[in-house]
C-alpha positions as CSV (number, residue, x, y, z in Angstrom):
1,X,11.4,5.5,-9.2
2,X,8.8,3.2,-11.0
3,X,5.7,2.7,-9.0
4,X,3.7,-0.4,-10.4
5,X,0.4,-0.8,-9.1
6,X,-1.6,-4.2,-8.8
7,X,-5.2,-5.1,-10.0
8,X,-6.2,-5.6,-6.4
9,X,-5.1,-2.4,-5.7
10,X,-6.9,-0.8,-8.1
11,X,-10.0,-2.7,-7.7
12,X,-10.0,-1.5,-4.1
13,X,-8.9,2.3,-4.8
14,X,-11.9,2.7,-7.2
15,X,-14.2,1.2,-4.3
16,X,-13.2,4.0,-2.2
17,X,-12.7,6.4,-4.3
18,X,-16.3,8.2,-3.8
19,X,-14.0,9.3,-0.3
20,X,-12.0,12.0,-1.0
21,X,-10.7,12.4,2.8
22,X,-9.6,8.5,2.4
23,X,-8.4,8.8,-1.2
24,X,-6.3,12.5,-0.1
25,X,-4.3,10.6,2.9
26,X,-3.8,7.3,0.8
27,X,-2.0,9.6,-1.7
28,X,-0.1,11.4,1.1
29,X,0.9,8.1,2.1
30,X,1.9,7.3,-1.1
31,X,4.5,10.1,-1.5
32,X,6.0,9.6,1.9
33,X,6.4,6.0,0.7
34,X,8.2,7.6,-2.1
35,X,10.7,9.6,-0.1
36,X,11.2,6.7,2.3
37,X,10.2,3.1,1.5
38,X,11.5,1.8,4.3
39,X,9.0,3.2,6.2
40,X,6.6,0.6,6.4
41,X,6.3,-2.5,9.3
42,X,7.4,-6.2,7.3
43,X,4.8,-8.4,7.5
44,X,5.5,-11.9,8.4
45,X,4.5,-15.4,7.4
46,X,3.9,-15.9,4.1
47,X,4.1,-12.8,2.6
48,X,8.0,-11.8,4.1
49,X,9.2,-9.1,1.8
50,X,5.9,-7.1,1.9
51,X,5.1,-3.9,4.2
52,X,2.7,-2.4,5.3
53,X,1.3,1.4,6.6
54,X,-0.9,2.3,8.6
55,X,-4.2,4.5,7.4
56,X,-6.5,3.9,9.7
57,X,-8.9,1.9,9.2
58,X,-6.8,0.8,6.3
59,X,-4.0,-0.7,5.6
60,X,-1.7,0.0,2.3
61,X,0.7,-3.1,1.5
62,X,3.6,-2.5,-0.7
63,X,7.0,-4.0,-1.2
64,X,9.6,-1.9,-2.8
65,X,13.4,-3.4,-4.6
66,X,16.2,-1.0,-4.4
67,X,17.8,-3.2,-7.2
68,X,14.9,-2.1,-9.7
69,X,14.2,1.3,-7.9
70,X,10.6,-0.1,-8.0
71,X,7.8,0.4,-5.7
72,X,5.2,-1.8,-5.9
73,X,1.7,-0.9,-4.4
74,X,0.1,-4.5,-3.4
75,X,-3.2,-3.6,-2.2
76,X,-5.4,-1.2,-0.4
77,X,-8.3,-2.2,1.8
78,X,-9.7,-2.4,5.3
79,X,-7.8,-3.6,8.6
80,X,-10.5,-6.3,8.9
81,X,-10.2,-7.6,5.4
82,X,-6.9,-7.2,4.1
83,X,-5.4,-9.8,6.0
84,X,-7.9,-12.4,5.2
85,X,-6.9,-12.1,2.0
């Protein structure tokens, strides 16, 4: 599987990234995504297609095509500001 990862995703990943604790249970995350990515709730509205998961406070948004076997991580930040996005 090819895991592409967005700048917005980075950019928030290296914010947090002075948290180990957050940064350990994103990457948990991560691989169960891997084993499974069709774990994840769809959003709706405009961004049908994408999913998210829970990590509380944050939220992880990805969208994955079986056609490409290609997860791709969308972004990473707080409950509060992700969707404001």
């Amino acid at each position: 599987m090819q895991i592409i990862k967005s700048a917005s995703f980075k950019k928030n990943v290296k914010k947090y990234r002075k948290d180990r604790e957050i940064i350990k249970r994103l990457q948990n995350h991560i691989h169960k995504i891997i084993e499974n990515p069709e774990i994840g709730v769809f959003l709706k509205g405009q961004r049908k297609g994408e999913r998210k998961i829970y990590i509380p406070p944050f939220r992880l948004l990805y969208a994955y095509s079986k056609d490409e076997d290609t997860l791709y991580l969308l972004d990473f930040d707080h409950r509060d500001i992700i969707y404001k996005k």
